[in-house]
Backbone as CSV, one residue per row, in Angstrom:
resi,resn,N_x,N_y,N_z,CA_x,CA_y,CA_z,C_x,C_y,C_z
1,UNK,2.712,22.663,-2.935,1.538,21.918,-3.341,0.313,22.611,-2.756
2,UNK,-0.893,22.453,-3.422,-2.116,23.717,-3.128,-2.908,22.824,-2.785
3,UNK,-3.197,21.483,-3.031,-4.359,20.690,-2.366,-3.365,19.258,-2.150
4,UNK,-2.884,18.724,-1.265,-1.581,17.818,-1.010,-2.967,16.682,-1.664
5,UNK,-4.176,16.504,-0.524,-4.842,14.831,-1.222,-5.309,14.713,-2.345
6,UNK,-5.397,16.102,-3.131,-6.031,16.018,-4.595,-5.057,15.906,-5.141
7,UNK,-3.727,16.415,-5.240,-2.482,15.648,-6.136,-1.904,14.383,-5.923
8,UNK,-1.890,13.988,-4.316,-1.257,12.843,-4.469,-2.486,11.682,-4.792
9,UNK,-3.990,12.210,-4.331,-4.727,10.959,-4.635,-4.977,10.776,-6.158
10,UNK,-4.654,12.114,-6.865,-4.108,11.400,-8.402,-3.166,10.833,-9.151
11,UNK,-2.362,11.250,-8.320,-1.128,10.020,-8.840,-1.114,8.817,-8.327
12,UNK,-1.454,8.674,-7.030,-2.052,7.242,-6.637,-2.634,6.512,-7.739
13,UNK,-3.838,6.808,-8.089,-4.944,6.886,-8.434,-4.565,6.102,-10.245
14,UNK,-3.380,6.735,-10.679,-3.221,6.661,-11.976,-1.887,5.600,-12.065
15,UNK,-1.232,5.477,-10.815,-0.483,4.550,-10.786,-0.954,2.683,-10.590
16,UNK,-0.287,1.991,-11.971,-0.330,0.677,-11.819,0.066,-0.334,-10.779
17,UNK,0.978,0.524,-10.595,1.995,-0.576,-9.896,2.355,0.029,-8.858
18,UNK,2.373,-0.562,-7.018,3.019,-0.045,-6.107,3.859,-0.758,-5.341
19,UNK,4.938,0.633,-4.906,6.088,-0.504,-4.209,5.778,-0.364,-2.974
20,UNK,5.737,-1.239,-1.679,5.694,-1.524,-0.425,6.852,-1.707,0.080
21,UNK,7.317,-1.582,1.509,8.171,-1.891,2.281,8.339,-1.816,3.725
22,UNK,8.537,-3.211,3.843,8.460,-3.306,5.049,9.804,-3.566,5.992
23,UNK,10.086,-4.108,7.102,11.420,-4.077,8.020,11.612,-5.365,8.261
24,UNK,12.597,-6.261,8.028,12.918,-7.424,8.383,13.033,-7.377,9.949
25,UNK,13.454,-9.131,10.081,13.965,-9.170,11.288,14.892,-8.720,12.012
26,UNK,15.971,-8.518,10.697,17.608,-7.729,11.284,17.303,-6.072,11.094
27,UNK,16.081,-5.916,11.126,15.681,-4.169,10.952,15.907,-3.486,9.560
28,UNK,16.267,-4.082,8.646,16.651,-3.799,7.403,15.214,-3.615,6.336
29,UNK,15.457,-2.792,5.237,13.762,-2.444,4.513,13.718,-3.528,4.053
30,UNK,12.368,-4.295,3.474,12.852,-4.852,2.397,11.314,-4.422,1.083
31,UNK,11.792,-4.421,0.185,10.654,-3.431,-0.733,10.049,-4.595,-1.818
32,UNK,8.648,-4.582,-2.216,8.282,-5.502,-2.970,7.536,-4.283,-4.208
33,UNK,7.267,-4.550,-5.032,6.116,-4.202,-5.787,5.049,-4.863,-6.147
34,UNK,3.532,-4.456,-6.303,2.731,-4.790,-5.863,1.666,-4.512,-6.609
35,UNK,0.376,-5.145,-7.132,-0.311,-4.560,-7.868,-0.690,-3.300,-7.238
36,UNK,-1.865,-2.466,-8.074,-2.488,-1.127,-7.902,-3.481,-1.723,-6.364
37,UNK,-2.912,-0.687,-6.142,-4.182,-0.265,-4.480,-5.580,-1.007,-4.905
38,UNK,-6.276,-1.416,-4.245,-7.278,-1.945,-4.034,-8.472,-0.676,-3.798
39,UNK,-7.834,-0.385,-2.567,-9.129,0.711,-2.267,-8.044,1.800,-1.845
40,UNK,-8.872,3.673,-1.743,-8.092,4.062,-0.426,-8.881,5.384,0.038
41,UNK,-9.020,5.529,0.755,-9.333,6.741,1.448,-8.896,7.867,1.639
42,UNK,-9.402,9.146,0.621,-8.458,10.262,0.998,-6.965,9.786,0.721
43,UNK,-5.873,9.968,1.322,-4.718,9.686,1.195,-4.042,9.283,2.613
44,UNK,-5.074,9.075,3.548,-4.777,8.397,4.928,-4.669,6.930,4.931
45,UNK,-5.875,6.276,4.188,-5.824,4.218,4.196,-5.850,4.170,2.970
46,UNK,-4.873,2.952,2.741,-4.623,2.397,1.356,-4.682,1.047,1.693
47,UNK,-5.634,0.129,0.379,-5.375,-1.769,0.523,-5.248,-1.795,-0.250
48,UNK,-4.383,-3.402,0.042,-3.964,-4.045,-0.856,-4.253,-5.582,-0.745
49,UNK,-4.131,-6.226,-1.567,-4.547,-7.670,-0.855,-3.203,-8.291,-1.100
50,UNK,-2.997,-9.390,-0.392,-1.983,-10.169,-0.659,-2.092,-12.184,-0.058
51,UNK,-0.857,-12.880,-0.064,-1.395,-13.734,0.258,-0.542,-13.845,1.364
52,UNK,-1.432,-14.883,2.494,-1.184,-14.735,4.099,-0.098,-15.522,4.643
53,UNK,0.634,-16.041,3.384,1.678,-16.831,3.526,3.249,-16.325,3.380
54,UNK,2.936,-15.163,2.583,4.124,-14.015,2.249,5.035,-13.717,3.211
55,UNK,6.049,-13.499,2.886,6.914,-13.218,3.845,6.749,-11.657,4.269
56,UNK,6.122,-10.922,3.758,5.431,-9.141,3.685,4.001,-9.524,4.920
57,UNK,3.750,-10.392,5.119,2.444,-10.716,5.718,3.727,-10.918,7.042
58,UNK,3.955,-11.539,7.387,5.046,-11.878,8.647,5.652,-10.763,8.916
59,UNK,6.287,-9.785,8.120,7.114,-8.978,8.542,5.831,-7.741,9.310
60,UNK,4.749,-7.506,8.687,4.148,-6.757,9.108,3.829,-6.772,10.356
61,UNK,3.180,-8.647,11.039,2.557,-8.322,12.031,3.771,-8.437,13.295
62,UNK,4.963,-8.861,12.971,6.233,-8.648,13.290,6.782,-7.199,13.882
63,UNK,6.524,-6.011,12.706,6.636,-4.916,12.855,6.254,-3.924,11.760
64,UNK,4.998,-3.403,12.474,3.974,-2.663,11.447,4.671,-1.394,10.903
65,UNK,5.593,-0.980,11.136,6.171,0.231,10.260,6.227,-0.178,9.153
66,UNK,6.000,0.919,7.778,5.643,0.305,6.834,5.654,1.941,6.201
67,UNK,6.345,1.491,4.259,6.468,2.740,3.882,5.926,2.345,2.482
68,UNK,5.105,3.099,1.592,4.553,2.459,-0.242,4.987,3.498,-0.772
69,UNK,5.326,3.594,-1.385,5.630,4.199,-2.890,4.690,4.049,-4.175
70,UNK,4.656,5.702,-5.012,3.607,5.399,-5.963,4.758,6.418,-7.392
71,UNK,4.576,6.437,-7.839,5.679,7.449,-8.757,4.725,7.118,-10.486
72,UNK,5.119,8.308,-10.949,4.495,8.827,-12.385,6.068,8.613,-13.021
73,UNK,6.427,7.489,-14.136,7.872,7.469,-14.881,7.544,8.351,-15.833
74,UNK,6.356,8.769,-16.343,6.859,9.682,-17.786,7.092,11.277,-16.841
75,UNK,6.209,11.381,-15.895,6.505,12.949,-15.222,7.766,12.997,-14.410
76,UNK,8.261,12.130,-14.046,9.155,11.861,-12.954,8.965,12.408,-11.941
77,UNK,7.547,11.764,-11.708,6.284,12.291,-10.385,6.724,11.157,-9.011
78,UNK,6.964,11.265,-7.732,6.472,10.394,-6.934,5.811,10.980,-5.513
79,UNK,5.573,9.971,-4.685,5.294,10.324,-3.520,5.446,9.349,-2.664
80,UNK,6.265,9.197,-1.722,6.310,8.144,-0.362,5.588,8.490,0.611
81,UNK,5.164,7.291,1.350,4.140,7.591,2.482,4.681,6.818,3.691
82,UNK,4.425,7.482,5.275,5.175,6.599,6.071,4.274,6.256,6.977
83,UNK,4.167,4.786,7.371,3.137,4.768,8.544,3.470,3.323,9.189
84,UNK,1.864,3.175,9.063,1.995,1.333,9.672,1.056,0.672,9.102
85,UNK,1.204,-0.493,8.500,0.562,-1.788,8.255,-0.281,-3.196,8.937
86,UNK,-2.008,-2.933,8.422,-2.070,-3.890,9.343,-2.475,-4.874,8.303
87,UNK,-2.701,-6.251,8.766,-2.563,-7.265,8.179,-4.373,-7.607,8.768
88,UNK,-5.310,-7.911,7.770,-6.548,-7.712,8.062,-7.131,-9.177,7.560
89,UNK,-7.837,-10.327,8.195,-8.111,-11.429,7.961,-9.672,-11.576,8.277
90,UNK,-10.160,-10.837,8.417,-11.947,-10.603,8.563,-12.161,-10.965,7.876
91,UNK,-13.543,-11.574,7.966,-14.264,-12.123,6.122,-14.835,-10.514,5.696
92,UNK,-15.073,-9.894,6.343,-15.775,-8.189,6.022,-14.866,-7.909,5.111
93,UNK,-13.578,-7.849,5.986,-12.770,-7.075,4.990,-12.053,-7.800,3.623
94,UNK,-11.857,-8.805,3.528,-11.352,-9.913,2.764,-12.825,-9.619,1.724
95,UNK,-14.325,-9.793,1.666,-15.381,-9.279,0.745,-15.151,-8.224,0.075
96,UNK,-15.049,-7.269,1.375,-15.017,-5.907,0.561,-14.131,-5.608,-0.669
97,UNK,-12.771,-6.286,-0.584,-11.815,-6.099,-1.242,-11.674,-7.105,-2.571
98,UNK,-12.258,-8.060,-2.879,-12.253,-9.366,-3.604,-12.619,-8.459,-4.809
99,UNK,-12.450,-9.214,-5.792,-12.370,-8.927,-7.289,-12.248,-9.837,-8.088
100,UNK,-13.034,-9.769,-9.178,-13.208,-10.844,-10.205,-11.633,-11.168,-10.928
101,UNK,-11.015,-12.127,-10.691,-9.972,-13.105,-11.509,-8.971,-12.960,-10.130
102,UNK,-9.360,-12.806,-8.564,-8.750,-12.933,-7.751,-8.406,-14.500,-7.596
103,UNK,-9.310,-15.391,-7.845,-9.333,-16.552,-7.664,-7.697,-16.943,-8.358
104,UNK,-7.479,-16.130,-9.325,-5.807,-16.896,-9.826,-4.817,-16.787,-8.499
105,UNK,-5.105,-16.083,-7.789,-4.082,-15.890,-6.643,-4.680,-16.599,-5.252
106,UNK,-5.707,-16.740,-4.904,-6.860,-17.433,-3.853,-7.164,-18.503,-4.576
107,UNK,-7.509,-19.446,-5.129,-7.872,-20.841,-5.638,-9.261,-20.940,-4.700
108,UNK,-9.188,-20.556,-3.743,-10.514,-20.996,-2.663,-11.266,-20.067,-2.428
109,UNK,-11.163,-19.084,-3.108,-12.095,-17.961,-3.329,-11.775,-16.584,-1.963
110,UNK,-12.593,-16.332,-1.663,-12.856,-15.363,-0.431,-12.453,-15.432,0.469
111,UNK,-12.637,-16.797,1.251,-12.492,-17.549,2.182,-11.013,-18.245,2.426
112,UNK,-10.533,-18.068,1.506,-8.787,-18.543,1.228,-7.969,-18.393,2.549
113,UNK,-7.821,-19.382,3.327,-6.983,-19.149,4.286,-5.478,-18.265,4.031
114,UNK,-5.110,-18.183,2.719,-4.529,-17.592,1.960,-4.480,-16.058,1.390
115,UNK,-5.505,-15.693,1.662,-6.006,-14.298,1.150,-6.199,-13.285,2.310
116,UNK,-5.203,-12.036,2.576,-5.138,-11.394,3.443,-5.442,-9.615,2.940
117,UNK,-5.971,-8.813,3.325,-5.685,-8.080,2.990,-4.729,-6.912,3.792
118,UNK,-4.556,-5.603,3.410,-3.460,-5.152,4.128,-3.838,-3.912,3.958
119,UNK,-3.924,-3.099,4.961,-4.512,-1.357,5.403,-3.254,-1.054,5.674
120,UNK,-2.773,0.039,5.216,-1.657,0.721,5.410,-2.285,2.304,5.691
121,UNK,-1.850,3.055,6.920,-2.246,4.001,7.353,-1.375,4.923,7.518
122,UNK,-1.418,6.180,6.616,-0.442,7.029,6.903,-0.171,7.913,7.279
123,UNK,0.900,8.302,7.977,1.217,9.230,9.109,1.711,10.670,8.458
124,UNK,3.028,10.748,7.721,3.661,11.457,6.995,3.772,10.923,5.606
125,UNK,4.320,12.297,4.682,4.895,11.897,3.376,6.131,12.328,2.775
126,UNK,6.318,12.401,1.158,7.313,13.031,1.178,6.873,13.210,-0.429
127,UNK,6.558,14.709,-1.139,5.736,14.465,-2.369,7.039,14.843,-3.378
128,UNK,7.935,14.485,-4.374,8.842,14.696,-5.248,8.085,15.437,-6.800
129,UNK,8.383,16.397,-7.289,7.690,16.665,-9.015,9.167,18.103,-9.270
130,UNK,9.159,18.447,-10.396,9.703,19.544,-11.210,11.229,19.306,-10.072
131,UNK,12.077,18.682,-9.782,13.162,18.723,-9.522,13.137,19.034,-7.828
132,UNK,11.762,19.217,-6.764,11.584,19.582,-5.669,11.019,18.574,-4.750
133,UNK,11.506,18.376,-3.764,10.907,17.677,-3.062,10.102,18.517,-1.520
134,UNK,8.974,17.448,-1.259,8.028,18.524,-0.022,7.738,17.349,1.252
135,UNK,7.898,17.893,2.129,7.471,16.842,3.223,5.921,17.799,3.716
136,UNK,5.314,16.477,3.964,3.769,16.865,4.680,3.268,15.648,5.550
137,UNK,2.795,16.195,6.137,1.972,15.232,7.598,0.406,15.215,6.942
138,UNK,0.374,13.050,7.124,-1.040,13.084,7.113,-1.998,13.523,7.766
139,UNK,-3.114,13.771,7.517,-3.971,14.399,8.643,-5.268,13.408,8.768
């Protein structure tokens, strides 16, 4: 790979749907899918919002290791990312992230004791395309 954040922040980027995973109590993964990223930075912070009642909200602040997945099905493109998850309840950050028809998932808007968002920060990866797979360290 010749520019690692310009390929993977386009497949990010173009992907709908992401899978998350986090570590139960008995240490075991457990993987959700998830709408599209919210925001992300470079290919170091990625959000997502979720709600603060989730059992993905518990496991995190439980134990922040934490791995997302983004994959291209017509290229049979992906990329995993490995890091840690934080679970973010600021009104700053809960604003920043809000979006019009959030209210179907928040009922109480912004302020939703319910509405969490989630920074996932990553450490390493692992980028898959043409039958090869590449490991790289975030920077």
């Amino acid at each position: 790979m010749r520019d690692i954040e310009k390929t993977i922040g386009k497949l990010v980027d173009k992907t709908k749907i992401s899978i998350i995973s986090s570590v139960d109590e008995d240490g075991y993964p457990n993987t959700k899918a998830m709408l599209k990223v919210r925001k992300r930075e470079g290919i170091k912070y990625f959000y997502f919002s979720t709600n603060t009642s989730s059992i993905r909200v518990k496991q995190f602040l439980e134990n922040p290791k934490a791995c997302i997945y983004f994959y291209n099905h017509r290229f049979f493109k992906g990329v995993m990312l490995k890091g840690t998850m934080e679970v973010l309840q600021d009104k700053e950050s809960k604003q920043s992230m809000w979006q019009i028809g959030d209210t179907m998932y928040y009922p109480k808007g912004k302020d939703d004791p319910d509405y969490s968002v989630l920074k996932f920060t990553a450490l390493s990866g692992r980028y898959y395309s043409n039958f090869k797979s590449e490991n790289f360290i975030v920077e």
